[in-house]
VMD Tcl script that draws the C-alpha trace (Angstrom):
set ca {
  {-14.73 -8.01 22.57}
  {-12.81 -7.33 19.55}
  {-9.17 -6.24 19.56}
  {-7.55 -3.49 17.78}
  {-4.03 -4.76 16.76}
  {-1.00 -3.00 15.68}
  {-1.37 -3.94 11.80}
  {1.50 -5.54 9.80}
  {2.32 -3.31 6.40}
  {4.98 -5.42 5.55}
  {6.90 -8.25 5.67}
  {9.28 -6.15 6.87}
  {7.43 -4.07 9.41}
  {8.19 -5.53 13.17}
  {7.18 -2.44 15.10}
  {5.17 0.93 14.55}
  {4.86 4.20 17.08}
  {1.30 5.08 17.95}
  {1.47 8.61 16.91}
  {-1.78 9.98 18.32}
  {-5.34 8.54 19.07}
  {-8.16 9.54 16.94}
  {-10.67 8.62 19.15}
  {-11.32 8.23 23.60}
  {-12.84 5.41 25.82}
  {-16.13 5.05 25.18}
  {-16.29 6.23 21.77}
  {-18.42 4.82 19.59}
  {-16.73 4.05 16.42}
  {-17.55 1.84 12.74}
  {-15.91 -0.57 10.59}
  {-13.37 1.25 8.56}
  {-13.55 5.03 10.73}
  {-10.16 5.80 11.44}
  {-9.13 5.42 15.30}
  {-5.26 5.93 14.99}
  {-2.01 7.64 13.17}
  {0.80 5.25 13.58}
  {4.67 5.93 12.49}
  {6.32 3.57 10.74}
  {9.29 3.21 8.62}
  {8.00 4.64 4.94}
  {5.36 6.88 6.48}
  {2.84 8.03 9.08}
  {-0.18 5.54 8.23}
  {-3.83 6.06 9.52}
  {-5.10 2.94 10.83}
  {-8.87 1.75 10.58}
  {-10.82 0.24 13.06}
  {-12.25 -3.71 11.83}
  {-15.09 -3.69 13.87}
  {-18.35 -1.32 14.99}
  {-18.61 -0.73 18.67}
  {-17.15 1.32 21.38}
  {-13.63 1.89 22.79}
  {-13.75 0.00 25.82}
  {-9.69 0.47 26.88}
  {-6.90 2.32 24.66}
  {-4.06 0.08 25.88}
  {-1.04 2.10 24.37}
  {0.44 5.64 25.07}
  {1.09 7.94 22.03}
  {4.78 7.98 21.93}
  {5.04 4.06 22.29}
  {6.53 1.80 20.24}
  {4.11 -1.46 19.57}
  {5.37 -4.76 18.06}
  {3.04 -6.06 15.18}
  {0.17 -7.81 16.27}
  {0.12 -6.23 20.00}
  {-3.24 -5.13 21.11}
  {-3.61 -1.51 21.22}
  {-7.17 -0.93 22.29}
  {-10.26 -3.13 23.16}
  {-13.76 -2.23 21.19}
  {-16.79 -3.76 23.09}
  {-18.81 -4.72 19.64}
  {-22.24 -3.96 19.45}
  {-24.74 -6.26 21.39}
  {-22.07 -6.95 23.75}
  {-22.96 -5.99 27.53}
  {-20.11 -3.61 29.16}
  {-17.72 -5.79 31.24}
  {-15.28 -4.83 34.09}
  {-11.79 -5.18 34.38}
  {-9.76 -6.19 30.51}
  {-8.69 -9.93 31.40}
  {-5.24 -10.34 31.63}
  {-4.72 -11.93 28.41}
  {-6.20 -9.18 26.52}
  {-3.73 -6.58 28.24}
  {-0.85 -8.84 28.27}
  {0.86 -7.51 24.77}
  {0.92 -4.45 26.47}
  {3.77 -5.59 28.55}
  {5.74 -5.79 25.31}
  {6.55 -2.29 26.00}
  {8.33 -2.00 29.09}
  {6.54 0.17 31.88}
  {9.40 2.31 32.26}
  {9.86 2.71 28.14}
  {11.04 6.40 28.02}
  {8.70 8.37 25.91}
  {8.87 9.66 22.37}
  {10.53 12.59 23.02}
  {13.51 10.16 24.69}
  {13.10 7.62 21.85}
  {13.51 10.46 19.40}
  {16.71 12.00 21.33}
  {18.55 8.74 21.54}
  {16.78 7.00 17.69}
  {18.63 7.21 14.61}
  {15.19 8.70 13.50}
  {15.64 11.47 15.59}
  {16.30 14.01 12.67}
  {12.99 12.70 11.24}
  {9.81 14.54 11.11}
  {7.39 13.73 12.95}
  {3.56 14.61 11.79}
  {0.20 13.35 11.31}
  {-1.18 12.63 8.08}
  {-4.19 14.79 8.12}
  {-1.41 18.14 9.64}
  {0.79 16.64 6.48}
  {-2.09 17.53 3.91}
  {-3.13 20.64 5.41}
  {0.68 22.14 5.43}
  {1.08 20.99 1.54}
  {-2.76 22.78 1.35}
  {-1.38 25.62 2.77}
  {1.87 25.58 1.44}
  {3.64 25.72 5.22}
  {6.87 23.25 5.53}
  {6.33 22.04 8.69}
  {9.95 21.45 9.27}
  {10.19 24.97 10.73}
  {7.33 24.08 13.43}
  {8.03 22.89 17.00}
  {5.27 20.12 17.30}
  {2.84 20.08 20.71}
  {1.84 16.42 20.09}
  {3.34 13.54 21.90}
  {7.20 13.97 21.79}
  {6.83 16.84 19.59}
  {4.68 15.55 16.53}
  {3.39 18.10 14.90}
  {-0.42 18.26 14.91}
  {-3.18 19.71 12.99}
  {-3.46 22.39 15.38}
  {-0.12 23.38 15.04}
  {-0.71 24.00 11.50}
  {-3.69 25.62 11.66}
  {-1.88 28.03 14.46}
  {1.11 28.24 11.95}
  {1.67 32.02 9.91}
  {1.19 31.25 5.89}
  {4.90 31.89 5.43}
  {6.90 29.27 6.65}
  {10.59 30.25 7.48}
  {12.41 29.52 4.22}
  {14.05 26.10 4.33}
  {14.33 24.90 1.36}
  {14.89 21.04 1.85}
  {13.18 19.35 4.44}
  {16.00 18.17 7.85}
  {14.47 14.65 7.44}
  {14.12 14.03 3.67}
  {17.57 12.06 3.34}
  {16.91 9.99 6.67}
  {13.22 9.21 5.71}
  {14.73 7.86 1.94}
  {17.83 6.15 3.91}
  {15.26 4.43 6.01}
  {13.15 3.62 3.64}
  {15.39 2.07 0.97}
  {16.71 0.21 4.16}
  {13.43 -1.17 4.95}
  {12.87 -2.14 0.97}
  {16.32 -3.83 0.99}
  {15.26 -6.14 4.23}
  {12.01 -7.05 2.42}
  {13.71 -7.65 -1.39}
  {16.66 -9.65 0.79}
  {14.44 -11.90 2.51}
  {12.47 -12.78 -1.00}
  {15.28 -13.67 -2.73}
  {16.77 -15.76 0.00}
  {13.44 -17.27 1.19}
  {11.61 -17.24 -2.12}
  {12.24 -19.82 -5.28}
  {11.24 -17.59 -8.52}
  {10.54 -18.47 -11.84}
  {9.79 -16.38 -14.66}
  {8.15 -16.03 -17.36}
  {6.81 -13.28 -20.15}
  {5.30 -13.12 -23.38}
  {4.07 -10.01 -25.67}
  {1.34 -9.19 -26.41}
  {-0.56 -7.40 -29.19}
  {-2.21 -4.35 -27.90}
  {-3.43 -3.11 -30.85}
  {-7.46 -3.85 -30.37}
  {-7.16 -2.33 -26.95}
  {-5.31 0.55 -27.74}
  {-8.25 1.25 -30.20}
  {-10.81 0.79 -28.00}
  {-9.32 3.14 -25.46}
  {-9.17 5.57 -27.76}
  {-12.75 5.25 -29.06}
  {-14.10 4.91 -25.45}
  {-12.22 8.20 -24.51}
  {-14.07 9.95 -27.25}
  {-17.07 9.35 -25.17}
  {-15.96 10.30 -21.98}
  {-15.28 13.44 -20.10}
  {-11.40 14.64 -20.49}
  {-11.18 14.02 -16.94}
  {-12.61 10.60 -16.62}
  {-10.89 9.20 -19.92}
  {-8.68 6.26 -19.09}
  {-5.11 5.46 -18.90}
  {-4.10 2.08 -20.73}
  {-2.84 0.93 -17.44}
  {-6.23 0.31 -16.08}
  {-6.98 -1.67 -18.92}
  {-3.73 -4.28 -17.44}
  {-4.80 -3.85 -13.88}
  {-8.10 -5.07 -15.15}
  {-7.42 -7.81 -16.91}
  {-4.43 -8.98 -14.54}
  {-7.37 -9.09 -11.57}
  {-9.66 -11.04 -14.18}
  {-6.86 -13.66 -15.25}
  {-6.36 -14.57 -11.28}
  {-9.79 -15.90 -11.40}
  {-8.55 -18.36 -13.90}
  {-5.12 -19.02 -11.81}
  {-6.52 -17.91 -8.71}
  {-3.09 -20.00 -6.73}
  {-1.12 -17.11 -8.13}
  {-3.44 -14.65 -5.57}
  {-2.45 -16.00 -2.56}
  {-0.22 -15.23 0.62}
  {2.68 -17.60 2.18}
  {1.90 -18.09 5.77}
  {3.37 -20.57 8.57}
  {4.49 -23.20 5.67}
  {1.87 -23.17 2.67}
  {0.06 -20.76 0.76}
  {-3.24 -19.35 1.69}
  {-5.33 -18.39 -1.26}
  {-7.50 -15.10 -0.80}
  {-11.06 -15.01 -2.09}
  {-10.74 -11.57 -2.91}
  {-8.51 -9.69 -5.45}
  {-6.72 -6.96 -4.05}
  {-3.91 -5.44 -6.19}
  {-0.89 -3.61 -5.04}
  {0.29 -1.31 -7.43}
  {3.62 -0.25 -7.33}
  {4.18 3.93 -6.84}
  {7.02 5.79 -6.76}
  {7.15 8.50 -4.54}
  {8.90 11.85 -5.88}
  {11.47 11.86 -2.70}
  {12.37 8.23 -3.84}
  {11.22 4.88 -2.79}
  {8.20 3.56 -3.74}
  {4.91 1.64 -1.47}
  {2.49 -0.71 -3.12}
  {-1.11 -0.26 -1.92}
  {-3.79 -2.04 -2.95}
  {-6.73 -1.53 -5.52}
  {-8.96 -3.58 -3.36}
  {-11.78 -6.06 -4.85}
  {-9.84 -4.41 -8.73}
  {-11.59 -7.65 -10.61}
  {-15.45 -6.35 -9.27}
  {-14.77 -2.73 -10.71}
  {-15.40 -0.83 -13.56}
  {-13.22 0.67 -15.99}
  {-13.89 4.23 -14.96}
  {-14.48 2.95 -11.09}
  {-10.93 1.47 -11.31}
  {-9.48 4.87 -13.02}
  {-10.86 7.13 -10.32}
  {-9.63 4.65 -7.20}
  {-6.00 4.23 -8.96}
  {-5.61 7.98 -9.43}
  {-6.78 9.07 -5.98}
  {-4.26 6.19 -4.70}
  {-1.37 7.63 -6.51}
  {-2.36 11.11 -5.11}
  {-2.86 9.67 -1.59}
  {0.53 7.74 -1.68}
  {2.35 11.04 -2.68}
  {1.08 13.03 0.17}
  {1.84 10.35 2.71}
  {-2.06 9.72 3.37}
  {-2.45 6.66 3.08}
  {-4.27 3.65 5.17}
  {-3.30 0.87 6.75}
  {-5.61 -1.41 4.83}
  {-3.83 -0.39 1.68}
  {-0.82 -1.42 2.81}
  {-1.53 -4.50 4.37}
  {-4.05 -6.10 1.88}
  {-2.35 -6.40 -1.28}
  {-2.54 -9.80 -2.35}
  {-0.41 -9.76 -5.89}
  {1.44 -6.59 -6.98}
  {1.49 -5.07 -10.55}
  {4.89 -2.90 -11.54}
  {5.60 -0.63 -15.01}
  {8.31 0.59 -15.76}
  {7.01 1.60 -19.21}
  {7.60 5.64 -18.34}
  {11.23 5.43 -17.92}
  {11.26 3.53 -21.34}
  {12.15 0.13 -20.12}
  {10.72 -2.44 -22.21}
  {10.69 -6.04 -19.83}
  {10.71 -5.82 -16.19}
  {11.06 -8.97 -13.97}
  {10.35 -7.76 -10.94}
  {11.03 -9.38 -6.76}
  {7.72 -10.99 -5.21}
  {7.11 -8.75 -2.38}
  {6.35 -11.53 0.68}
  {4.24 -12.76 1.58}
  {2.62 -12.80 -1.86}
  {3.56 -15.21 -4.31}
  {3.24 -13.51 -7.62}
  {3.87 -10.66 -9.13}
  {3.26 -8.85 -12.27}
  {5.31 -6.42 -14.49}
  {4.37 -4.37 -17.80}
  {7.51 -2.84 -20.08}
  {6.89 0.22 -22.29}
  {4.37 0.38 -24.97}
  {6.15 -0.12 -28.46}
  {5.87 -0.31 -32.01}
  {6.42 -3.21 -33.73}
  {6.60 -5.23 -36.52}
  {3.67 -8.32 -35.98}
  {2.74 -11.15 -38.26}
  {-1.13 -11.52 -38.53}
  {-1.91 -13.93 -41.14}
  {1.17 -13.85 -42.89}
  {1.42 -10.54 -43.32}
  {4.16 -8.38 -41.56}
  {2.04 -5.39 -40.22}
  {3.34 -2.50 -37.51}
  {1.86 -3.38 -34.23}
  {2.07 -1.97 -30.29}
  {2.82 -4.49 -28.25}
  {3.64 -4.70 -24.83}
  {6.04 -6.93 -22.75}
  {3.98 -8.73 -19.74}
  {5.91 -10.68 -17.36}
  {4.96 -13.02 -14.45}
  {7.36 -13.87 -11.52}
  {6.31 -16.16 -9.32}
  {7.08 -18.46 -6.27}
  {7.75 -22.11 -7.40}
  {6.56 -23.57 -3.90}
  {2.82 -22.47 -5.03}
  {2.47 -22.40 -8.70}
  {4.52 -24.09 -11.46}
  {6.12 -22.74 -15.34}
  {2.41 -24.95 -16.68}
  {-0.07 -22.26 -14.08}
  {1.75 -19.33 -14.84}
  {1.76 -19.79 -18.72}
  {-2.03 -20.25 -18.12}
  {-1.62 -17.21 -16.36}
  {-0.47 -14.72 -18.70}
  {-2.27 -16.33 -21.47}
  {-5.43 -15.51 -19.89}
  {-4.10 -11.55 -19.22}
  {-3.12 -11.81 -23.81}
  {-6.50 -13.16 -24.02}
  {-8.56 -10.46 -22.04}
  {-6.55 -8.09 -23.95}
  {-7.96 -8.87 -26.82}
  {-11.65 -8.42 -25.92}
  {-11.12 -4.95 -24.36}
  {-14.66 -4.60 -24.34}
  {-15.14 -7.13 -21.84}
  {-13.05 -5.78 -19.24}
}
mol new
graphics top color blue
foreach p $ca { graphics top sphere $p radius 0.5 }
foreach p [lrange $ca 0 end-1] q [lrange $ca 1 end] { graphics top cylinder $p $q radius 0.2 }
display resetview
């Protein structure tokens, strides 16, 4: 039997509320199919199943509020024969929510959420299709989340509010839940830092040649070209893609890499680019674009949030030219890119006008060293120079 947990997206993520079930006792369901919306802090997340079988128990109510790492539902996997009762121990997280926990509706009334909206990410895309603000809806989900039905019953014209009733407490909470993660890095975390600059000039001409060839809307931003060779260089340093967990560092034989999005009501989530070194250019372009769009309209998954395994910031749009930024934990590295500049370079002893771009590396001194993470960036400088390879 294989056991559907209530996923961490965050160091700083103790709890979520199961929002609504996606699928019913005996179900059949497959790796990766969605099988739950769960409310957390930064936004209502859609949670994947990890294994291919069928529902054998849903363990949780929608409305309840589920510690990380409590078992929400059983899946019999397939090949397995159908048992009877779920043995104690499998049930037993259950009891983490106390049999006379009120229900949503209750949680809601007596929360400091309670002015927040509550709605499921696939009702949140159709509204914003639709261009409804469900704020002006009375929900007929669980303690009042709004559904996808209750869009689909809604009339096109919304009554005109103008600024959503739980924008300010969704940003309070969520700069609250960033300050509790950034807070425990810098008090739990040793950082060093380093950067160097780098000469972008060859790859800023191959960009522009390879664009030539491409359709407008496949042409690449030079940002992929640093996501790509930031994934490559952990292959060389692969200590720096690791997470901290129970006392020492666990490396991860795949490269997934958050990249850090800010989201128009403020904040910002990291999801990951998963496998980013295996991809190509235009495969990496189409999966970073879709992200951004995704994180935007509060549709992400679970996996996304829960996977990264380094993170990659830029602050280059708001014209900042060095950014050191806070390892998000339980990673132990992460990566920043300033602005794209003009400047003057020295290439065999001539002074010529060159773009260049700041890369830094922060990183946790309990895992790497100043010696690894030189190596590091050196390796990032060096793929940058063979843009072609990437």
């Amino acid at each position: 039997m294989a056991e559907f947990l209530m996923p961490t997206l965050g160091a700083d993520m103790t709890e979520g509320t199961l929002v609504q079930w996606k699928k019913r006792e005996g179900d059949h369901v497959t790796k990766g199919e969605i099988i739950a919306e769960v409310d957390t802090e930064k936004a209502a997340i859609e949670v994947e199943s990890h294994s291919t079988g069928v529902i054998e128990r849903l363990l949780t109510r929608p409305g309840d509020k589920v510690p990380v790492g409590t078992v929400m539902a059983v899946i019999r996997e397939e090949g397995e024969p159908m048992t009877g009762p779920i043995p104690a121990q499998v049930a037993t997280p259950q009891a983490a929510v106390p049999a006379s926990a009120p229900r949503m509706d209750s949680v809601l009334a007596s929360s400091p959420q309670a002015g927040r909206l509550r709605i499921s990410p696939a009702a949140k895309k159709l509204a914003a299709e639709r261009g409804i603000d469900p704020t002006g809806l009375q929900g007929t989900g669980p303690g009042g989340v709004i559904t996808l039905e209750d869009i689909e019953r809604a009339p096109s014209v919304a009554p005109d509010i103008t600024r959503p009733a739980d924008a300010s407490d969704r940003q309070t909470r969520m700069r609250q839940t960033i300050a509790a993660a950034m807070a425990r890095s810098k008090r739990e975390i040793p950082h060093y830092y380093l950067s160097t600059t780098i000469d972008m000039g060859r790859a800023v001409m191959w960009l522009r040649e390879a664009n030539r060839q491409r359709p407008i809307t496949e042409r690449l931003l030079y940002g992929v070209l640093l996501i790509k060779a930031v994934a490559l260089a952990l292959r060389l340093v692969p200590e720096l893609n690791a997470l901290w967990k129970d006392g020492e560092a666990i490396r991860s034989e795949r490269i997934h890499v958050g990249t850090a999005i800010s989201l128009r009501q403020g904040g910002l989530v990291a999801p990951a680019l998963h496998d980013a070194d295996r991809l190509s250019l235009g495969e990496l372009m189409a999966k970073f674009q879709d992200l951004v769009r995704r994180a935007r309209a509060g549709s992400l998954r679970s996996s996304e949030l829960s996977d990264p395994t380094i993170t990659i910031t830029s602050l280059g749009e708001q014209g900042v030219e060095t950014v050191f930024g806070v390892i998000y934990p339980p990673q132990v590295a992460l990566v920043g890119f300033g602005k794209l500049v003009e400047r003057p370079w020295v290439t065999n002893g001539q002074i010529l006008p060159r773009q260049v771009v700041v890369a830094s590396l922060s990183a946790d001194h309990r895992v790497t060293d100043g010696h690894r993470g030189g190596l590091f960036l050196a390796e990032v400088d060096r793929l940058l120079q063979e843009p072609h390879t990437l």
